[in-house]
C-alpha positions in Angstrom: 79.8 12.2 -15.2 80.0 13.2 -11.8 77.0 15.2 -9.9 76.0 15.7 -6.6 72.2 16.6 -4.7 71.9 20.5 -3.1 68.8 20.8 -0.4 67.8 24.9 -0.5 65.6 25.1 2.9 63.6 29.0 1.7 61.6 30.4 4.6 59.3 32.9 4.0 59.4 35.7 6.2 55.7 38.2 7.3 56.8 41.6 5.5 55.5 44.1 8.1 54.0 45.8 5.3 50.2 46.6 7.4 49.5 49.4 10.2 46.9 48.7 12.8 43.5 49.5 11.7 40.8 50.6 14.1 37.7 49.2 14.8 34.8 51.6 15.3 33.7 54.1 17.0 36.6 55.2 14.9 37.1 55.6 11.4 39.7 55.3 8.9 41.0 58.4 7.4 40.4 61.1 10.3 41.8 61.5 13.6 39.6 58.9 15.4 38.3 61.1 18.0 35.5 60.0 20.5 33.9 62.1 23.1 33.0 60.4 26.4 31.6 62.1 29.8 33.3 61.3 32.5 31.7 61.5 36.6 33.7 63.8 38.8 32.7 61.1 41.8 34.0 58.1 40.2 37.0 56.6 41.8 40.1 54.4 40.5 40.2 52.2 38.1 36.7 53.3 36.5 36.9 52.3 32.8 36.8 55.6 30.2 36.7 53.9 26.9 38.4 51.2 24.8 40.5 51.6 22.1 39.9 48.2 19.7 42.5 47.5 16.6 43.5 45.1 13.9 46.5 44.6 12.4 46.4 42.8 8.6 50.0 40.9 9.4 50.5 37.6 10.9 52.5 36.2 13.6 54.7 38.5 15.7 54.1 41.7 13.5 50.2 41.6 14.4 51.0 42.1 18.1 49.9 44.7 19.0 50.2 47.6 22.4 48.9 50.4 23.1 50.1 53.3 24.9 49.0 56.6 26.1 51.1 59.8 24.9 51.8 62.8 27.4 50.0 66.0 27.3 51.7 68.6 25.5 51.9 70.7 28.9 53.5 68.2 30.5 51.7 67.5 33.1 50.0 64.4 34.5 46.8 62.8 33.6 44.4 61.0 35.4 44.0 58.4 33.2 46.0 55.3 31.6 45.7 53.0 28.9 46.0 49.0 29.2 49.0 47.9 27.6 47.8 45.1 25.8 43.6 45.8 26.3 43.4 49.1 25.5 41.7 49.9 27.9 41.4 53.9 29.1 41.0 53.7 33.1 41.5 56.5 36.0 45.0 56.4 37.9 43.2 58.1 41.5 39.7 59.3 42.1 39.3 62.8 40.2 39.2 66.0 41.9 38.4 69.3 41.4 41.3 70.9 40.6 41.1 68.5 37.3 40.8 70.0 34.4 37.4 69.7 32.9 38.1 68.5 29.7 40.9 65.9 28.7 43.0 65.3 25.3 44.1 61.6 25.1 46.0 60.5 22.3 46.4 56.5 22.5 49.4 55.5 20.1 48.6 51.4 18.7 51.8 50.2 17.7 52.6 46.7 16.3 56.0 44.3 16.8 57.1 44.7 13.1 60.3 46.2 11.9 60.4 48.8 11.5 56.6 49.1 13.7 53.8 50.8 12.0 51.2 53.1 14.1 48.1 54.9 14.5 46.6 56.8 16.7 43.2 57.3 18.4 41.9 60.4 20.0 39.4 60.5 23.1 38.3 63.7 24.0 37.1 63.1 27.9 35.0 65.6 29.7 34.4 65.6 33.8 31.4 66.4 34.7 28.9 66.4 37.7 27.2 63.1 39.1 24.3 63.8 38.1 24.9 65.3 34.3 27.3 61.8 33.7 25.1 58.9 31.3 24.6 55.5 33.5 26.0 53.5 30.2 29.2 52.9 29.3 31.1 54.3 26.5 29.9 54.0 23.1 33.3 52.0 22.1 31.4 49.2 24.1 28.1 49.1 22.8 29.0 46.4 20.7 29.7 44.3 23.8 27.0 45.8 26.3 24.9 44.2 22.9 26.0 40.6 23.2 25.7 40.4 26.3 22.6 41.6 26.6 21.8 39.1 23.8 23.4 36.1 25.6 21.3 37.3 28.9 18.3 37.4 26.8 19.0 34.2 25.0 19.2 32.5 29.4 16.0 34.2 30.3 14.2 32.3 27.4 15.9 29.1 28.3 14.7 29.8 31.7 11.5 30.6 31.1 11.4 27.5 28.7 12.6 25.1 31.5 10.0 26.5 34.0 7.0 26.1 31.9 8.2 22.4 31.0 8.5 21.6 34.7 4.9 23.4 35.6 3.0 21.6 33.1 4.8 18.0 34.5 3.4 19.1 38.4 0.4 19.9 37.1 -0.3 16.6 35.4 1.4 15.1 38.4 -1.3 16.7 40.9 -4.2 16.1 38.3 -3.4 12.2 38.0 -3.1 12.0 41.9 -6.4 14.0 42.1 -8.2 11.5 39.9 -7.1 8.7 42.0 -8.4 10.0 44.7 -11.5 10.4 43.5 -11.8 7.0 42.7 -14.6 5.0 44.9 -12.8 1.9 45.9 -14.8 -1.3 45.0 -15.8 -3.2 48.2 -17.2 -6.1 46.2 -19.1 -7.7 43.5 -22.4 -9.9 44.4 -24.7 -11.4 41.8 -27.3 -13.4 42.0 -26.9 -17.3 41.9 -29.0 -20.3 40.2 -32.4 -21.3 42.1 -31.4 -24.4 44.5 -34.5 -27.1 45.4 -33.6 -27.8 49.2 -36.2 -30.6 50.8 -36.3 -31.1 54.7 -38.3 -34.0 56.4 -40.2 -33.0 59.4 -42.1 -36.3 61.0 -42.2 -38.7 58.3 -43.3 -35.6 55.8 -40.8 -34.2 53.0 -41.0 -29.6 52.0 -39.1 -28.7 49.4 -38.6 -24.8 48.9 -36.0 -23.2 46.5 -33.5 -20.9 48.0 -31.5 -18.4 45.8 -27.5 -17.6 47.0 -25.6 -14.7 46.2 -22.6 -15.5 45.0 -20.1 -12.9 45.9 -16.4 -11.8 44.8 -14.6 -9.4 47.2 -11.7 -7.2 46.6 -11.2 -5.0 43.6 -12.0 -6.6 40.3 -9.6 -4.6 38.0 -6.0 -6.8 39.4 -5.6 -8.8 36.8 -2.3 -11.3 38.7 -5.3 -13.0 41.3 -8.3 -12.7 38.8 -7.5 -16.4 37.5 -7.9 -18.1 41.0 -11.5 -17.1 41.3 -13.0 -18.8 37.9 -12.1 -21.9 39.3 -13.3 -21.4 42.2 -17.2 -20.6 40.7 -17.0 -23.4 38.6 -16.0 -25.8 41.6 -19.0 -24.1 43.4 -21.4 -24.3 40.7 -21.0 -28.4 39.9 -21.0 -28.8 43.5 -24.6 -26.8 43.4 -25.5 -29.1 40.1 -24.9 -32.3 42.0 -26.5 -31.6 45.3 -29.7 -30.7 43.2 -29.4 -33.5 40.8 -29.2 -35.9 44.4 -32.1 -34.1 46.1 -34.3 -34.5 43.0 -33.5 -37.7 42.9 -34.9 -38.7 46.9 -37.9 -36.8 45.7 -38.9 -38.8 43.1 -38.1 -41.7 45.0 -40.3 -40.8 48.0 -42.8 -40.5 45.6 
């Protein structure tokens, strides 16, 4: 019998089978539209709003643009939308011819074949400097909140590392303030044994006893020299034992 091997290489291909979702502000179901106010005073490049979407597919059918549809007049807007970001932005600083109240529809597209869409609707209104909100648009209050999380999240670590290094001075200045303080020892006397000292005078011997201090400058508390002065006391003290011992002895004998 006669047979022969066959190698079958399948690849499986993404089915662009998913639209682009979007992410709140916007909701699923409904036209998606968002209301943001808008400053007349603001110049180029101010950012409107962003338009945020998923798409479900993988590879190149979950890539994703975005782009902004003309008005149905025809005539030119002020605004633009970020190809890939999504982002709405002025063309030119706004004027008052403007109209005070703008219609964008932002078309999200993905790569598939054939692409799948949806569509978001901002509704922008222009008004005075004064009547416009300081914060961003409410499509980024997601990230105006993490990153006022992550800024709260350094000021604690900040605060942390300060206290750590304050409390490190302050035992710094209180050790140096305590040794400071400190008298410094000048010496150490005490009080040595009685010593019978005799002197002749014309053929006649008075003995008296004389007391020494013995004393022990510097600072006690340095242990490396404190060995070298024992021996020296003890040197001192048989030398005191035998001088005694030799002057008792001529005073017995003179006896």
């Amino acid at each position: 019998a006669l047979g022969s091997n066959v190698t079958l290489q399948v690849f499986v291909l993404d089915e662009n089978d998913n639209a682009p979702a979007l992410l709140a502000p916007w909701t699923q179901g409904t036209m998606g539209s968002v209301n943001e106010l808008v400053s007349r005073s603001v110049g180029a490049g101010h950012v409107v709003a962003k338009v945020r979407a998923v798409d479900s597919d993988s590879g190149y059918n979950a890539w994703l643009s975005y782009e902004l549809q003309l008005n149905e007049n025809g005539a030119r807007s002020p605004f633009r939308v970020g190809l890939y970001t999504g982002e709405i932005s002025t063309t030119r600083a706004l004027e008052e011819a403007d109209a005070p109240r703008h219609r964008l529809l932002v078309l999200v597209k993905d790569h598939g074949e054939p692409p799948l869409t949806a569509t978001a609707t901002v509704l922008v209104s222009l008004v005075e400097s004064g009547q416009a909100p300081k914060a961003s648009s409410r499509v980024l209050v997601g990230i105006s909140s993490s990153g006022k999380a992550a800024v709260d999240v350094n000021a604690y670590l900040i605060i942390a590392i300060c206290a750590v290094s304050s409390l490190l001075v302050l035992l710094l200045l209180l050790y140096a303030a305590l040794r400071c303080s400190m008298a410094p020892t000048e010496g150490v006397c005490t009080p040595g044994k009685p010593m019978l000292v005799c002197s002749s005078a014309v053929g006649s011997w008075s003995c008296s006893q004389h007391r020494r201090q013995r004393c022990a400058l510097g600072r006690p508390h340095l242990r490396p020299t404190s060995w070298l002065s024992v021996p020296a006391f003890h040197h001192v003290q048989e030398q005191e034992m035998q001088a005694s011992s030799q002057i008792l002895m001529l005073t017995m004998a003179f006896k």
